[in-house]
C-alpha positions as CSV (number, residue, x, y, z in Angstrom):
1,X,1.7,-9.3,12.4
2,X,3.8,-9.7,9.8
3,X,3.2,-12.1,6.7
4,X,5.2,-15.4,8.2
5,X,5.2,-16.9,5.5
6,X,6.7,-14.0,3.3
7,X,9.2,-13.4,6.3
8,X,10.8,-17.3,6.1
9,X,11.1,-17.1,2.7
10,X,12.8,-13.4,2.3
11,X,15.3,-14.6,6.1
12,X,14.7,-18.1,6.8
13,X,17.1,-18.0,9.9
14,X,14.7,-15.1,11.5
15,X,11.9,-16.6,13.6
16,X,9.4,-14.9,16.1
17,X,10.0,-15.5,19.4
18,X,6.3,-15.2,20.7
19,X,3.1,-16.0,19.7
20,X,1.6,-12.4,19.4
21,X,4.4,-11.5,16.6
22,X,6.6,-8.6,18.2
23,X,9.8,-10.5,18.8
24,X,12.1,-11.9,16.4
25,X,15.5,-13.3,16.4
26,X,17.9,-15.3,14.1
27,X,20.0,-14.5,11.6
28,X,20.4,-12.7,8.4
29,X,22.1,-13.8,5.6
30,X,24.4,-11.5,3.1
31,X,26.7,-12.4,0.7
32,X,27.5,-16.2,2.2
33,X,27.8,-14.5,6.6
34,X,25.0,-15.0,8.6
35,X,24.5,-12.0,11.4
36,X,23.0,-12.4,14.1
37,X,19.5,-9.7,15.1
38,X,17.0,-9.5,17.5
39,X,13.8,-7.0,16.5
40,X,11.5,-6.3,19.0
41,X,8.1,-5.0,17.7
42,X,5.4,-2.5,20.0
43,X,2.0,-3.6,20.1
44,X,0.9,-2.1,17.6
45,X,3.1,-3.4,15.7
46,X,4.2,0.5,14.2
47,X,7.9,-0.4,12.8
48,X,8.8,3.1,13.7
49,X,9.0,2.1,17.2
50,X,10.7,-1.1,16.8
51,X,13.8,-1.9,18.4
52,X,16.9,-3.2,16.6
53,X,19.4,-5.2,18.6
54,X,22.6,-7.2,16.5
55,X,25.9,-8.3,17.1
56,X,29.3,-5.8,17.3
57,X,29.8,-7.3,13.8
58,X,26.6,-5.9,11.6
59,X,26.8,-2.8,14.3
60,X,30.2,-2.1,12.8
61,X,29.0,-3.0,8.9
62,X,26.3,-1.0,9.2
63,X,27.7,1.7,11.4
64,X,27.6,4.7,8.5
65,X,24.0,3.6,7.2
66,X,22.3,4.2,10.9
67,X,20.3,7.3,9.4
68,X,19.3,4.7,6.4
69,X,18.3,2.6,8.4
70,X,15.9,4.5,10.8
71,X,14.6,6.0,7.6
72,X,13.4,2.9,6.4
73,X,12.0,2.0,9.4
74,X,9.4,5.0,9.4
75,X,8.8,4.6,5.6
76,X,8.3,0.6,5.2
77,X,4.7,-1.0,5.4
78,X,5.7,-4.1,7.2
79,X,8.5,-5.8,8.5
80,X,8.9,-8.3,5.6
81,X,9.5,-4.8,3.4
82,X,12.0,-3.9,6.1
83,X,13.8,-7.0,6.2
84,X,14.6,-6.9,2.1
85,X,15.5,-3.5,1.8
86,X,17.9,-4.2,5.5
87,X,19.6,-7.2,3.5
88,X,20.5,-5.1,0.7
89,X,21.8,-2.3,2.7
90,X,23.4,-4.7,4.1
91,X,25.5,-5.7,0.8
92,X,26.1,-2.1,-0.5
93,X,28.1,-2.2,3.2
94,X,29.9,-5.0,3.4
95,X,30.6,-4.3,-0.8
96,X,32.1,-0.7,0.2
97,X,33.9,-2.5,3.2
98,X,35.6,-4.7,0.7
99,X,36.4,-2.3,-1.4
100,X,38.2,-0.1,1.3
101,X,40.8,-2.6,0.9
102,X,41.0,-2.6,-3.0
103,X,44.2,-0.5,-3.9
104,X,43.0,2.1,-6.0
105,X,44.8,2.8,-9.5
106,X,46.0,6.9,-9.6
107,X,43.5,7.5,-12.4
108,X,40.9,6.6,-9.8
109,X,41.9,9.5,-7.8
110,X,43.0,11.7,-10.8
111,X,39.6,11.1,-11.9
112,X,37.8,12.3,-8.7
113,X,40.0,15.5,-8.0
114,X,39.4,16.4,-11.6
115,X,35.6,15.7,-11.3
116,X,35.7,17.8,-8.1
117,X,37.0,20.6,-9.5
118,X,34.6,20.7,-12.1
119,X,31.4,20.3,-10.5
120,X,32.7,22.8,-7.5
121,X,34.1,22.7,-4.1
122,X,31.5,25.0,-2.6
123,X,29.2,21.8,-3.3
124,X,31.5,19.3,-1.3
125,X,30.4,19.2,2.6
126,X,32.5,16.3,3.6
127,X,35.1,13.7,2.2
128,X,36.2,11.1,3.9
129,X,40.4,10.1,4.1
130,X,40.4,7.3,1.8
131,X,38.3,9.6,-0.7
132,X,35.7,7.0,-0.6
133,X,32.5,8.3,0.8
134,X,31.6,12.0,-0.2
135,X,29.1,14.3,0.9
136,X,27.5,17.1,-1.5
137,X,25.0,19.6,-1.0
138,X,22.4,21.0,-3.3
139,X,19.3,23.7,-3.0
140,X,16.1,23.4,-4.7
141,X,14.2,25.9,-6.0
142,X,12.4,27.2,-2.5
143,X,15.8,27.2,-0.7
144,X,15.4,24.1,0.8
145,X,19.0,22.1,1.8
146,X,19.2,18.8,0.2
147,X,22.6,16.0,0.9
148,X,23.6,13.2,-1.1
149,X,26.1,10.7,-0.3
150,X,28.2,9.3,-2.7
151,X,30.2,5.7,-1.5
152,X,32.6,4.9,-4.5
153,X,34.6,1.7,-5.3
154,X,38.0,1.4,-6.9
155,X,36.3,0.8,-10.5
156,X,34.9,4.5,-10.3
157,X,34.3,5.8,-13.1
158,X,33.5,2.5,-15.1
159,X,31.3,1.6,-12.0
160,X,28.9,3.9,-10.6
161,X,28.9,5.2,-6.4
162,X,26.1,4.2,-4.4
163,X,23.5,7.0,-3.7
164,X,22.0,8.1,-0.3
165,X,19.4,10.4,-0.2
166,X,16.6,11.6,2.4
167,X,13.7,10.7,-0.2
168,X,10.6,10.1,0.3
169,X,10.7,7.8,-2.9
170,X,13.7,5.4,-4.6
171,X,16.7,7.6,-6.2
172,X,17.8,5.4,-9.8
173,X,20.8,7.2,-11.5
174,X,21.2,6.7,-15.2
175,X,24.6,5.5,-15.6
176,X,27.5,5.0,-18.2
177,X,31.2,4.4,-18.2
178,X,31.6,7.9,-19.2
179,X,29.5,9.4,-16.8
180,X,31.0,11.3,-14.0
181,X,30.1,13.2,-10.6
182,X,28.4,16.0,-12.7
183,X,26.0,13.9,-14.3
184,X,25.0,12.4,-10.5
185,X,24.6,15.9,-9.2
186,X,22.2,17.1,-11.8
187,X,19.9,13.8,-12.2
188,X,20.0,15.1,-8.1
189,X,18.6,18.6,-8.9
190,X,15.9,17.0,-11.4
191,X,14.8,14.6,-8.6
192,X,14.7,17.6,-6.3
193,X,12.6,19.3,-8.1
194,X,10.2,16.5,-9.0
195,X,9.6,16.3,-5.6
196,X,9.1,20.1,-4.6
197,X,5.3,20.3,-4.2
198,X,5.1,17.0,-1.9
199,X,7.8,19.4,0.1
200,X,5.9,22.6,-0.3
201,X,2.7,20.4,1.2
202,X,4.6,18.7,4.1
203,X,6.4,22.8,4.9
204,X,3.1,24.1,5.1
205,X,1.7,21.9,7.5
206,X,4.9,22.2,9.4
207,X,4.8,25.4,9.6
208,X,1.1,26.0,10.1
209,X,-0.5,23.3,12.3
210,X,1.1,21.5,15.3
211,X,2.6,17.9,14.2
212,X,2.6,15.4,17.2
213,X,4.3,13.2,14.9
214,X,7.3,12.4,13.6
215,X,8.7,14.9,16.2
216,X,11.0,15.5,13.7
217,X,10.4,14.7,10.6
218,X,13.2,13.9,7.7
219,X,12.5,14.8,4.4
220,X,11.8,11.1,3.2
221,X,8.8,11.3,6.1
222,X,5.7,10.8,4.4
223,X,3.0,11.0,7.5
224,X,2.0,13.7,9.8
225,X,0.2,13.4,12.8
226,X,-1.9,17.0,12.8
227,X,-3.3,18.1,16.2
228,X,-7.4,19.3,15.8
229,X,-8.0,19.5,19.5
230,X,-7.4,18.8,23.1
231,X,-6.6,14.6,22.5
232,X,-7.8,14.8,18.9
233,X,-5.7,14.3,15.8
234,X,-5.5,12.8,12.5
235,X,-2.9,11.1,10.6
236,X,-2.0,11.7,7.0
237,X,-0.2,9.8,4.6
238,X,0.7,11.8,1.5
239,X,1.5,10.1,-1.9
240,X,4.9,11.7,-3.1
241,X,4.1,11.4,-6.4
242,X,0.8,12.7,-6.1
243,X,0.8,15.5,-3.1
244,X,-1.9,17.4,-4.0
245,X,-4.6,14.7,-4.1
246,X,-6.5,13.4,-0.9
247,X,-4.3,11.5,1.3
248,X,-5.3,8.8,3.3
249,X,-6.3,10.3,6.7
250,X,-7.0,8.5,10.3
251,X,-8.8,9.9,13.0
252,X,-7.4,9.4,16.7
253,X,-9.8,10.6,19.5
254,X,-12.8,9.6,21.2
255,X,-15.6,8.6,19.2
256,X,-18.3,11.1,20.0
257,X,-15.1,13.7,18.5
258,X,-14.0,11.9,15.8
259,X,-17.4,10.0,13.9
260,X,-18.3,13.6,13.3
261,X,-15.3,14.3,10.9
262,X,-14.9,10.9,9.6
263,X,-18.8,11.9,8.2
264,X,-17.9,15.4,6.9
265,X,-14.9,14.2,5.4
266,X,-16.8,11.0,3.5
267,X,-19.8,13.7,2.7
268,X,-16.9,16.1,1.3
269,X,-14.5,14.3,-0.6
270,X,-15.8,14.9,-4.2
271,X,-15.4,18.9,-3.2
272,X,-11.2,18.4,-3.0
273,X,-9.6,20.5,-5.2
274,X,-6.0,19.6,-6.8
275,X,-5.3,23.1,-7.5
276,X,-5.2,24.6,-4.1
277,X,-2.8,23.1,-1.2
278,X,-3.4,19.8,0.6
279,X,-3.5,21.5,3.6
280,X,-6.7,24.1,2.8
281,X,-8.4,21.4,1.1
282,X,-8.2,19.3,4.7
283,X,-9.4,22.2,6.9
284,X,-12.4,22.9,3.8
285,X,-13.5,18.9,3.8
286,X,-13.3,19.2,7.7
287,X,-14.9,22.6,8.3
288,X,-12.3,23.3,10.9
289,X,-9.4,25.7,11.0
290,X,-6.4,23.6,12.6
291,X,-5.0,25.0,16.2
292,X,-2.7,27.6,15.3
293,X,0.9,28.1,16.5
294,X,0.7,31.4,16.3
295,X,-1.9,31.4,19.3
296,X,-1.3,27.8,20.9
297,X,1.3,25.8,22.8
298,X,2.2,22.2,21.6
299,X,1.5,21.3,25.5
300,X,-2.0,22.6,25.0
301,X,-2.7,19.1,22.6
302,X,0.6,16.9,24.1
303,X,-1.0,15.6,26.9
304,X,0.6,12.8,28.9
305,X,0.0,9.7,29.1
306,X,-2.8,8.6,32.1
307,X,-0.7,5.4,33.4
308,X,2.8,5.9,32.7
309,X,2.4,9.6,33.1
310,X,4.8,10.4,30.0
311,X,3.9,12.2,26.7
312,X,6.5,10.2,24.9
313,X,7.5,6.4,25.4
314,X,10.0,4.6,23.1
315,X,9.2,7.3,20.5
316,X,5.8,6.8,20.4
317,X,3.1,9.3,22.0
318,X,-0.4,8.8,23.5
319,X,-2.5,7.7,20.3
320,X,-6.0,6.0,22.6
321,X,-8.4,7.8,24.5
322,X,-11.5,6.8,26.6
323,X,-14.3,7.2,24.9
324,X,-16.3,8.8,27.2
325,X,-17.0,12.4,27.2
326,X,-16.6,13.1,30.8
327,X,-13.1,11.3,30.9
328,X,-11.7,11.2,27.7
329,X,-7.8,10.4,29.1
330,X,-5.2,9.9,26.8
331,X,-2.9,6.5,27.0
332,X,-0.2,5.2,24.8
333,X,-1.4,2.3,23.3
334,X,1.4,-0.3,25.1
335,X,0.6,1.1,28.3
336,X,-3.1,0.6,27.6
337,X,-2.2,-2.9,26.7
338,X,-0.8,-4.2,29.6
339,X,-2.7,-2.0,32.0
340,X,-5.9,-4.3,30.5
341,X,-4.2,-7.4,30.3
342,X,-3.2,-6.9,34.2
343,X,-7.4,-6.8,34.7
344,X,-9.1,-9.9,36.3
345,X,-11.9,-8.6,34.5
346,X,-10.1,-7.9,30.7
347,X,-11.5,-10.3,28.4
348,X,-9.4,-10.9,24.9
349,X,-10.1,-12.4,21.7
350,X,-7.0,-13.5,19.4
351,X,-5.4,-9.5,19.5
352,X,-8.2,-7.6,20.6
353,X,-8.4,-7.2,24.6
354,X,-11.7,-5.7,26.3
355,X,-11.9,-3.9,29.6
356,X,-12.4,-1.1,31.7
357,X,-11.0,2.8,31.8
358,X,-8.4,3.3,34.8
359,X,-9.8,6.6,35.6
360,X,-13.6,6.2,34.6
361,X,-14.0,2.4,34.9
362,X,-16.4,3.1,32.0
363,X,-17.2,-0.1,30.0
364,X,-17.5,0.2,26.4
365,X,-17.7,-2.2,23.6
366,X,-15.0,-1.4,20.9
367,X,-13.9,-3.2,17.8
368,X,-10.6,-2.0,17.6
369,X,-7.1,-3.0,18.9
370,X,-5.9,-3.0,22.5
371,X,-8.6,0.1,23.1
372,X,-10.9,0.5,26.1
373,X,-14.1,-1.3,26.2
C-alpha cells in the first residue's frame, strides 16, 4: 500500500476507498482547480496495471500527455511518486492550454521559422497549426529512432518549451534567453548518447531471449520479464545510469525451480563482469542459456492462466504458480486472489491469504503475497 501519510500530504482531497489500499478517489489540485480521479490499484498493487478514471475536464487537459502519462506509470515506485509527477504534468498542460490563447508577437513566429530552417526540415516530424507543439526526430549512434516534443509558449525564445521524451531518466535542458531550437536538439543527441549502452543491454535481451513483459516495451522501460522455462522467469530492473552492473533480479516460478538459481546467482555474484554485456553476465551467474527465439515459440513459456483461462488480464500476465512439481499451474495473481478468498477453507492474515491449489488441492505453507499455501 501506498505511504498514507505521504499521499495526504502530496493530494489531500485523494482518499482510499477501501481498506486493502487499491481504490482511491478525490480530487487533485493544480494551479487553484480541483479535478476530480478515481485510481483503481490490482492486488498487487503493480502501478502498471492501475486504472485511471477522471472527469471529461482533466481527460481533455491531459488529452496530448496520455503517452506521459502511461509512461510514468510503468517507471514510478509507488503511487505517492505517481501522484507528484501527475500534478505537475498536470500544470505544464493546463500552462500550454493557457498559453494557446496568448496572441503571439510576429517575432515569435519569425523566430521559430528561422530556427527551423536552421536546424533542418528533414528533422521536423510534426507541427501542430498554431506552431505550438513540435515534433523532431533524431538517431543515435546504433540507428536507433529517438522523438522529442517541444510545447512552446508565446515568450519563446526568452522562455524555454517544455520537453517530452521516452527516457528512461529526467531530460534537464540548459537554458538562456539566447538559446534557440538548435541548442535543445543537440543537449538531445548528448543525452542520447549517454544513454546508448543501457539501450544496447535492453536491444540485446530483446532481441535474444523472449520478454513476457512489458509486451512492448518503450524506451523509458527499465524492467524485463525474461522467460528461463516452461512457467519460469525472472525480472530485471536495470540502472540507466549504470547498465552494465548487476541489476536487481526476481525469480517467478515454483520453488523447487527457482531456490536453485536464487543460490547460483548469490554464490556467483562476485564473478559479474562490467566489461562484457548484462545479458552474458546473467546466463554465466545462472549457468543457463535463455530459451532461444531462434528455436522457440513465445506460446511455448505464455501459458494461460488456470482460472480465468487467459494469458493476459488488464495487462498483466500469469506471474504465480503452484508449487508443486506435479502441478505447477500458472495463475495471474488477482485471479488467485479471489479464487482463495472465495475458499471456506482460505485463511488470511492482514494481506497474506492461505489456501489450497484449484487443480492439485495441494496445501503449502508460503510467506508471500496472495500465493497458494
Amino acid at each position: 500500500m501506498a505511504g498514507s501519510g505521504t499521499l495526504l500530504r502530496q493530494c489531500p482531497l485523494l482518499l482510499p476507498q477501501n481498506r486493502e489500499g487499491t481504490a482511491y478517489e478525490g480530487f487533485v489540485t493544480a494551479q487553484g482547480r480541483d479535478f476530480h480521479i478515481r485510481i483503481m490499484l490490482p492486488m498487487d498493487f503493480q502501478l502498471k496495471n492501475a486504472r485511471i478514471e477522471c472527469s471529461w475536464q482533466l481527460k481533455k487537459i491531459l488529452h496530448g500527455y496520455r503517452h506521459i502519462l502511461k509512461q510514468r506509470l510503468h517507471s514510478c515506485p509507488d503511487l505517492v511518486s505517481f501522484v507528484v509527477e501527475l500534478k505537475t504534468i498536470l500544470e505544464i498542460a493546463l500552462k500550454n492550454t493557457r498559453d494557446l490563447h496568448i496572441p503571439r508577437p510576429p517575432e515569435y513566429y519569425s523566430c521559430l521559422i528561422r530556427d527551423l530552417e536552421i536546424l533542418g526540415w528533414n528533422k521536423v516530424v510534426y507541427v501542430d497549426t498554431g506552431l505550438a507543439t513540435i515534433k523532431l526526430k533524431a538517431q543515435d549512434s546504433c540507428d536507433r529512432q529517438h522523438l522529442i516534443t517541444l510545447k512552446l509558449n508565446a515568450k519563446y525564445p526568452t522562455e524555454p518549451p517544455d520537453c517530452l521524451v521516452d527516457f528512461p531518466v529526467q531530460f534537464a535542458i540548459s537554458w538562456m534567453p539566447q538559446n534557440s531550437l538548435i541548442d535543445i536538439y543537440n543537449q538531445f543527441l548528448v543525452a542520447l548518447e549517454s544513454l546508448k549502452e543501457f539501450w544496447d543491454a535492453m536491444d540485446e535481451i530483446d532481441g535474444k531471449t523472449w520478454v513476457l513483459e512489458p509486451e512492448n516495451p518503450t524506451r523509458s522501460a527499465t524492467t524485463r520479464r525474461i522467460a528461463i522455462g516452461n512457467n519460469v522467469s525472472v525480472n530485471i530492473e536495470v540502472d540507466p545510469r549504470h547498465p552494465n552492473m548487476l541489476p536487481e533480479c526476481y525469480f517467478l516460478g515454483a520453488d523447487h525451480v527457482v531456490n536453485p538459481l536464487r543460490i547460483k546467482l548469490n554464490n556467483n555474484m562476485h564473478l559479474w563482469d562490467p566489461e562484457i554485456s548484462l545479458l552474458q553476465n546473467l546466463k554465466d551467474l545462472l549457468d543457463i542459456d535463455f530459451p532461444s527465439r531462434a528455436v522457440l515459440e513465445k506460446s511455448d513459456f505464455a501459458k494461460d492462466c488456470g482460472i480465468c483461462y487467459a494469458y493476459r488480464l488488464h495487462g498483466a500476465t500469469p506471474d504465480q504458480v503452484c508449487h508443486d512439481p506435479r502441478c505447477g499451474q500458472p495463475f495471474h495473481q488477482a485471479c488467485l486472489y479471489e479464487w482463495l478468498q472465495g475458499l471456506p477453507s482460505s485463511r488470511q492474515s492482514f494481506n497474506v491469504i492461505f489456501g489450497e491449489c484449484p487443480y492439485c488441492n495441494k496445501v503449502r505453507e508460503s510467506k508471500e503475497n496472495y500465493r497458494l499455501n
